[in-house]
C-alpha positions in Angstrom: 103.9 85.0 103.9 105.4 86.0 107.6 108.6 86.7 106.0 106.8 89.0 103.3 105.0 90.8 105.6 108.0 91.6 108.1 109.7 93.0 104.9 107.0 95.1 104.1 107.2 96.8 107.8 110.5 97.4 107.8 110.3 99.1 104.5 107.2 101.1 106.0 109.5 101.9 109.4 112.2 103.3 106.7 110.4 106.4 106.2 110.1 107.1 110.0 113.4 106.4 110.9 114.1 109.3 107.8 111.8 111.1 108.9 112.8 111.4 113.2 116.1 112.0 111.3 115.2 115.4 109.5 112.9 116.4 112.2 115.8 116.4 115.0 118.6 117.2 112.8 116.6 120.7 111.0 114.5 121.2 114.0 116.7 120.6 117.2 115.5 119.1 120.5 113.6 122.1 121.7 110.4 122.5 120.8 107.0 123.9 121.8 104.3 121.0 123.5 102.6 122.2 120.4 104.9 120.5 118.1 105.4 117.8 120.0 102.0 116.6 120.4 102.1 116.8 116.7 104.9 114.5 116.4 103.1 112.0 118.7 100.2 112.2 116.2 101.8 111.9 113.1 103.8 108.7 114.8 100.7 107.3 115.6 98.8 107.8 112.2 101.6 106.3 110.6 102.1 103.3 112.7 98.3 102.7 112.0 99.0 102.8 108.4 101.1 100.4 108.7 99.1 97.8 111.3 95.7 97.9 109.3 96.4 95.4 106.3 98.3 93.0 108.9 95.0 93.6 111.1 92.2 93.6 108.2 93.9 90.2 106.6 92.4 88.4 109.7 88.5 89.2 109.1 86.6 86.8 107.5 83.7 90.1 106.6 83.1 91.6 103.4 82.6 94.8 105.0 85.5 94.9 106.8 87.1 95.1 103.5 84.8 98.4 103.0 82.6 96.4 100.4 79.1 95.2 100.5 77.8 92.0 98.9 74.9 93.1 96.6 72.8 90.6 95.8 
């Protein structure tokens, strides 16, 4: 299961190594703060994409699954 999941990350880190790629090698090094914050942001949303399941798997609660038990 370790092994699965560890696989599955660097699969996920793929696209962001492709993507700091194109942004450097179309966009250059200088940039406005502007664009940089961005960057920071869209680093961060994506590295929180990819650490939810691993941090989800370990709750035990229905609704931190996002559904309710009816019933």
């Amino acid at each position: 299961m370790v092994k699965k999941t560890v696989l599955w990350i660097i699969l996920d880190l793929i696209f962001l190594a492709i993507f700091n790629a194109m942004f450097f090698i179309l966009g250059g090094r200088e940039h406005n703060v502007s664009v940089w914050l961005s960057y920071a942001f869209i680093h961060f949303a994506y590295l929180m994409l990819i650490l939810t399941p691993i941090l989800i798997r370990k709750g035990k609660s229905a609704v931190v699954f996002g559904g309710f038990i009816i019933g």
